[in-house]
C-alpha positions, 0 to 999 in steps of 0.5 A: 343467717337470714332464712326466708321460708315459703311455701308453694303448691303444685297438683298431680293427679293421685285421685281420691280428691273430688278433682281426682288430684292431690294438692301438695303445699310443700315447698320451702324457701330459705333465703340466707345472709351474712351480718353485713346482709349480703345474700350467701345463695346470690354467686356475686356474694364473696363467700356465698354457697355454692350449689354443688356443694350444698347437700340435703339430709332427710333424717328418718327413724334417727338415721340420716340419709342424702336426699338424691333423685336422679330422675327429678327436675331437682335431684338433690331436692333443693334449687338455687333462684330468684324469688319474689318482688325483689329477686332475691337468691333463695333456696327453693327446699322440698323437705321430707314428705314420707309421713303419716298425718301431723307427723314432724319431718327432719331435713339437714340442709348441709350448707357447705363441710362446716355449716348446716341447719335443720327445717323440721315441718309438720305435715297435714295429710288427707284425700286431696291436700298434702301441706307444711302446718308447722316449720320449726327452723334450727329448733325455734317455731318459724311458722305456724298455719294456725297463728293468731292475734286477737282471736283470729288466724293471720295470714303469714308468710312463711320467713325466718330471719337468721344471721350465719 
């Protein structure tokens, strides 16, 4: 399995911030292929993930529990679409945000009734800023926002490269 994790921002006013908004930096994307590279989230792929059967876990004080709103624009947490230069399929994942500063969150994306992984983040908080510092995906560190070569911070997109 190939994952591919990005995040992205969006702002809405909680005021404390001196723009009376906050930041959230939380989306992640998750791109999945096969050994022969097709994309498993792309519905031209035989074999690929379907969308309704896909479910997303938030898992909080050890017990696990379905990620569902229905009054979102993404109730289940998750959305299926193109991204990027090339359009890959990707998985578009709003992971568990419920925490308190630097703690790590659990969500079990469910990827069909055999397969799932899990996408540990951790997140910053303060006044104006909620963002993903860390993303451990099936337990190996697939991001870090403080990574550096030679002494200096590298930029990084946030991307795991898995076979399923």
């Amino acid at each position: 399995m190939s994952g591919l994790i990005v995040l992205q921002s969006a702002c809405h006013n909680e005021e404390p911030g001196p723009c009376g908004c906050t930041n959230i930096n939380v989306v992640t994307r998750i791109v999945i292929t096969d050994d022969e590279n097709r994309n498993l989230l792309d519905p031209a792929t035989p074999g690929h993930f379907n969308a309704d059967d896909i479910r997303i876990y938030y898992v909080r004080e050890g017990e696990r529990k379905e990620a569902f709103q229905a009054n979102l624009d993404n109730p289940r947490f998750f959305a299926i679409e193109q991204y990027g230069s090339d359009n890959e399929y990707t998985m578009k994942l709003f992971p568990d945000m419920e925490v308190r500063n630097t703690e790590v969150t659990t969500t079990i994306v469910k990827w069909n009734s055999a397969i799932e992984d899990t996408v540990e983040c951790e997140i910053f908080k303060n006044d104006n800023t909620i963002s993903i510092t860390k993303v451990w995906y099936n337990g190996e560190l697939a991001y870090d926002q403080q990574k550096t070569v030679q002494g200096v911070t590298v930029y990084q997109e946030r991307l795991i490269r898995t076979k399923k």
